[in-house]
N, C-alpha and C positions, 0 to 999 in steps of 0.2 A: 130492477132497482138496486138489486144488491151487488150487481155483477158495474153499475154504474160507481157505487160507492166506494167497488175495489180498484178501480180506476182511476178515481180518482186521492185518494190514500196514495197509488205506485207513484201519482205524477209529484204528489206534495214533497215522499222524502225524495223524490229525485232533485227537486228543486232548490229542497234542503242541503242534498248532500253537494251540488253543484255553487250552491251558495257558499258551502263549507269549504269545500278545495279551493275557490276563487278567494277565501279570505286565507286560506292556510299557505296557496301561492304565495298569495301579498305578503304574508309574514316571512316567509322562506327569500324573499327574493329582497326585502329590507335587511331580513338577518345577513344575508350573503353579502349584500353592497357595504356591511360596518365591517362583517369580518376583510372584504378584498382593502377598505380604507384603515384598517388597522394594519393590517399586510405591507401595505404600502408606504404606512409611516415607519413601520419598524424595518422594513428593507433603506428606508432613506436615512435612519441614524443610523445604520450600518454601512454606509459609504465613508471610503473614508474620503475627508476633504485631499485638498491641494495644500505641498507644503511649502509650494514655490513662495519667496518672500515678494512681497511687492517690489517695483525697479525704484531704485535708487537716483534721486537726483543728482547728475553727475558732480563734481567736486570741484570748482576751481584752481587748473593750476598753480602751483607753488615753485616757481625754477627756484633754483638758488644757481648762480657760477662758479663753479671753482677754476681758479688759475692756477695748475700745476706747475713748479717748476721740471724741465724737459732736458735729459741730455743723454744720446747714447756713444760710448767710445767708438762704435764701429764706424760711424757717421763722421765725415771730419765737418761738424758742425758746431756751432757754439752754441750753448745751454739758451733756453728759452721756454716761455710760458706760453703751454695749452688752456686753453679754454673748454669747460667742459659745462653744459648745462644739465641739471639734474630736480627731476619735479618731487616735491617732499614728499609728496601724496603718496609717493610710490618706492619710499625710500625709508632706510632703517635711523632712528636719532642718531647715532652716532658718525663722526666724519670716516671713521673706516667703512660702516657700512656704502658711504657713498662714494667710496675708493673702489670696493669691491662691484657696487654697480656700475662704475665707467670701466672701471675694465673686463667684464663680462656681457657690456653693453655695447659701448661704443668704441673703447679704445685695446683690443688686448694686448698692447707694447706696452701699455703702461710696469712699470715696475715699483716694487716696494714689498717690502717685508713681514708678514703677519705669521700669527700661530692661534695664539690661545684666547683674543677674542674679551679676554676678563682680565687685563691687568695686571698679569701675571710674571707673565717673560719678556716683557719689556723690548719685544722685538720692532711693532709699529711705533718707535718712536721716529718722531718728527717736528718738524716747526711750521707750527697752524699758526697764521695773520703775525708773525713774528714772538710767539710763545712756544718755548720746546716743551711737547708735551705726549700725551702716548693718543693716536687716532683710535682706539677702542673705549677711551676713556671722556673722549673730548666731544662733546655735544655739538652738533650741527646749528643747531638756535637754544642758546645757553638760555640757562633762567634765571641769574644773578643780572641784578641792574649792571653792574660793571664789567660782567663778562658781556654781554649783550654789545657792550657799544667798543667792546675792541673783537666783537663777531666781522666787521666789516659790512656790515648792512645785506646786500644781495650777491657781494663776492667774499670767496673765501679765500686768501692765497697759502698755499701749501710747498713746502721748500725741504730738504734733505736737515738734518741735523749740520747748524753752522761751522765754521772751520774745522772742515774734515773732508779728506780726500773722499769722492763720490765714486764708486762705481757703475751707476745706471739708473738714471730717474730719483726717487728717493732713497737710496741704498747707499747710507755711507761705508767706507770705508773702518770695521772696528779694530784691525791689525793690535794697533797703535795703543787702543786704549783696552782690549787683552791682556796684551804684555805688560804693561803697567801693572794692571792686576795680579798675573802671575807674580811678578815680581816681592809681591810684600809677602808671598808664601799661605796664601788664605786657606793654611788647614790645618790642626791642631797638634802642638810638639808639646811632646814631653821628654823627662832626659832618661827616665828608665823605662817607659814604655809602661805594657799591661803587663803586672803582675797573674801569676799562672791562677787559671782561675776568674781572672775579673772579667766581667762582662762588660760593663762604660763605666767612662767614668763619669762619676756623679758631682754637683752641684748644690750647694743650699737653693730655695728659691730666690731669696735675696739677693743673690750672683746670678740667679737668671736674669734677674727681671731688669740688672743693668744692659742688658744684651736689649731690652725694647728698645726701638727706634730704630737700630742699625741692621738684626739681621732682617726686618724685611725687605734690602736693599734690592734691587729685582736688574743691578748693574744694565739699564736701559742709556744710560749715558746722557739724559738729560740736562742733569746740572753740569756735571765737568764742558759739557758743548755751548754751556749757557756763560761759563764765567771766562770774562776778559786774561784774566790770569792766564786760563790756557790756551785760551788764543794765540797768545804771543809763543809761548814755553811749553806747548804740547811734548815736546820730543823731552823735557828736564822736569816739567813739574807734573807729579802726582793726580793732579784734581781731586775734585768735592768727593767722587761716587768710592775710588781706589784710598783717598785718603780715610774715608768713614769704615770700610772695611779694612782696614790696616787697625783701626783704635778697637774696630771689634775683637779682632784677636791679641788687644794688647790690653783689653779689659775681661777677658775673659778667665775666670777662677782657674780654669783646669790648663792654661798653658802657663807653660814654663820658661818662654821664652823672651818676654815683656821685657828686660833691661838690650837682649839683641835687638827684637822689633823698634824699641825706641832708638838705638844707635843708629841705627840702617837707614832712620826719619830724619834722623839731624843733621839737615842739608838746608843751603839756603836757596837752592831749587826744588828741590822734592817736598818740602812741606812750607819752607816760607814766604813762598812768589802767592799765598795765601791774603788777601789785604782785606778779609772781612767786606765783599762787594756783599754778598750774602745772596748774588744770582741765584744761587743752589740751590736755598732753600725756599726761594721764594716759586721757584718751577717744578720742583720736585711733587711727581703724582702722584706719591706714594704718601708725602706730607710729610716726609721724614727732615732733617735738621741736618746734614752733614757741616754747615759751618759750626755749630757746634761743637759733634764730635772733635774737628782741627783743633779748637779753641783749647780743648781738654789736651790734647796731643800736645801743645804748644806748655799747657799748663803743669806737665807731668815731666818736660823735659827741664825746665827752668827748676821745677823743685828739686833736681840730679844734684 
């Protein structure tokens, strides 16, 4: 009886403890499947995504044409207009930039003159849709209602600065209008020079500030190409750009040469083939007045 009893006592905690692992599994084997599902979400915010951007719906072309004028000396050929087509989409606002794309694209005979890009040196100038103006400065699709409708719609035409001998494509010839400038002497006299010791010579600001408008002249040759005046009398009159810096240095405090400069004026070709068209000012990129200054030139000699 007793030896039954203990038998049955062994079989109960077996039972027990058998019931005990089979619940303590089930607990071990729930806790493991939150931990491997926790595992899993934090290895998933650790990915890093894709930083590819979505594709772009492509863009409908934008040609614009421009019609270059065309001519090389070596060619015994007569001057003539290229056609060049250019999609905006793929192009800089400015008509240089789409100068600089035909010729690194499609055309590289193309010629013309660049440097600084900013309106600075006055080297791209040109005559856009019959306006002399500088191609770094000059908008491809203007945003003024009146420049808009002398854009030419879908063509641009592009021509060399007007009556002046051309070199190649747009590259006039500036010989002519150099010498000119040389000539009025555009650098600062005085009769005794620097006293030992000085370093510059100085100015009130009042005598500077008459200098605004003229010296930021950037000599691009704009206006003088623009006015009829020197159409005719290139080789005898002065123009707009040479005549506004001839009055800078004739309004300037610190020269001493202002009764010469004005003799050396007093020509009825160098300053007075002058008839106030006012082309000058009205093209000038810089927005400077050179009819003006004449005016003053003209006003300064009359009071002699």
């Amino acid at each position: 009886m007793l030896g039954f009893n203990s038998l049955t006592a062994a079989v109960a905690r077996s039972t027990i403890g058998a019931v005990s692992n089979a619940s303590s599994s089930a607990s071990s084997s729930r806790t493991t499947g939150l931990l491997f599902r926790a595992l899993s979400t934090t290895t998933e915010s650790l990915k890093v995504k894709s930083t590819t951007p979505p594709p772009v719906a492509s863009q409908e072309e934008r040609i614009k044409y421009f019609k270059i004028y065309r001519w090389d000396p070596d060619h015994r050929q007569k001057p003539y207009l290229s056609t060049y087509p250019v999609d905006l989409n793929d192009c800089g606002p400015m008509v240089l930039d789409a100068l600089i794309k035909i010729k690194s694209e499609q055309d590289p005979t193309l010629t013309f003159r660049r440097s600084c890009r900013e309106g600075i040196c006055g080297s791209c100038a040109m005559n856009i849709n019959g306006r002399n103006t500088l191609a770094c400065l000059c908008y491809i699709d203007p945003k003024e209602e009146d420049e808009k409708k002398a854009a030419g719609g879908d063509v641009m035409k592009i021509y060399p600065l007007p009556h002046m001998y051309v070199i190649k494509d747009l590259v006039p010839d500036m010989g002519n209008f150099y010498e000119q400038y040389r000539s009025i002497e555009p650098w600062l006299q005085t009769k005794d020079g620097k006293s030992e010791g000085q370093a510059e010579f100085l100015q009130t600001r009042e005598d500077r500030a008459k200098l605004d408008g003229m010296y930021e002249c950037i000599l691009c040759a704009c206006c003088s190409t623009a006015c009829p005046s020197y159409w005719w009398n290139a080789d005898k009159y002065l123009g707009p750009a040479v005549l506004m810096q001839a009055y800078r240095w004739i309004e300037d405090s610190r020269d001493e040469f202002q009764d010469k400069r004005l003799a050396e004026l007093d020509d009825a070709f160098k300053l007075y083939r002058c008839h106030t068209i006012m082309n000058c000012t009205k093209v000038c990129p810089k927005h400077l007045n050179p009819g003006k200054a004449i005016a003053h030139i003209k006003k300064k000699l009359a009071e002699k």
